[in-house]
C-alpha positions in Angstrom: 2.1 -5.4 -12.9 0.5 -5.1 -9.7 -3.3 -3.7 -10.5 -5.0 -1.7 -7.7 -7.9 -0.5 -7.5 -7.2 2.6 -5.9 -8.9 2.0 -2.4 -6.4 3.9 -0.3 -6.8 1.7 2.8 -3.3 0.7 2.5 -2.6 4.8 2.6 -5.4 5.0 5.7 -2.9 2.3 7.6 0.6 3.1 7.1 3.1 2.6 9.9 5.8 5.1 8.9 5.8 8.5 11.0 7.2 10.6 8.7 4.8 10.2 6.0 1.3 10.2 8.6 -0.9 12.9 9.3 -0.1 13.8 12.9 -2.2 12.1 15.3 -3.5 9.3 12.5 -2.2 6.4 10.5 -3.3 8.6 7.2 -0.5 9.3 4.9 0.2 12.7 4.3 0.1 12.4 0.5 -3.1 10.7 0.0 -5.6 12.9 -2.0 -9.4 12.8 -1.8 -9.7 10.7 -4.4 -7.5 8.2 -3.4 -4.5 9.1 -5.1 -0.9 9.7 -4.1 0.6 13.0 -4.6 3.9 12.0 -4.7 3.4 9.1 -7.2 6.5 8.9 -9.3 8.4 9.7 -6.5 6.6 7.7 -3.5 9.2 5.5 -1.3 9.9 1.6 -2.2 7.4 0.5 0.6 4.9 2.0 -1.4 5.9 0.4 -4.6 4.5 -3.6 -5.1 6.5 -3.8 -8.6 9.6 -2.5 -7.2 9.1 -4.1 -3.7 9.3 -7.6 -5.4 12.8 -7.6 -5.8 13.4 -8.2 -2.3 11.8 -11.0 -2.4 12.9 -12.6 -5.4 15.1 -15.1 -4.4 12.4 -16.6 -2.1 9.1 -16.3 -3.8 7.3 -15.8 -7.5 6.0 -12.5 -8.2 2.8 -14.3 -8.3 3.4 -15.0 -5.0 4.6 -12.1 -4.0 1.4 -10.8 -5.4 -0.7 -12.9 -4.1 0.9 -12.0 -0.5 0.1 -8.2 -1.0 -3.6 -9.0 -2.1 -4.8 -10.5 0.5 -3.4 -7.4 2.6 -5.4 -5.4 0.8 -8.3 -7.6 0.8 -7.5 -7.6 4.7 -7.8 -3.7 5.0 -10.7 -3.7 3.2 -12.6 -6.1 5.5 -11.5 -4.2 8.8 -13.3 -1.1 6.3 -16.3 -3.5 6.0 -16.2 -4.9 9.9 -16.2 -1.5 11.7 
């Protein structure tokens, strides 16, 4: 299982307009505390776990993990950098 820590920068830089807070790249459903609102119910994107079977036939799910933390280690450094 995929283990985040529960950043939210990957909820602070979403690309999909009908989740964002108009005018920012916030999703709509990310609490205070860095939690999503719509959890059990939050789209595939959203999901590394359930993501990976897209990507089966071409990588590990290490890989795959691997892949999506160094995104997140990414978004945190642009945090860090600004």
């Amino acid at each position: 299982m995929f283990k985040c820590d529960c950043c939210g920068e990957c909820c602070k830089h979403i690309d999909i307009e009908e989740f964002k807070i108009p005018g920012t790249t916030i999703c709509k459903y990310l609490t205070k505390d860095n939690k999503c609102s719509i959890y059990e119910h939050r789209p595939i994107i959203c999901n590394i776990d359930k993501g990976y079977k897209f990507f089966k036939d071409i990588m590990t799910l290490e890989e795959w993990y691997q892949i999506n933390y160094t995104a997140c280690k990414e978004l945190k450094d642009m945090k860090m950098n600004k």
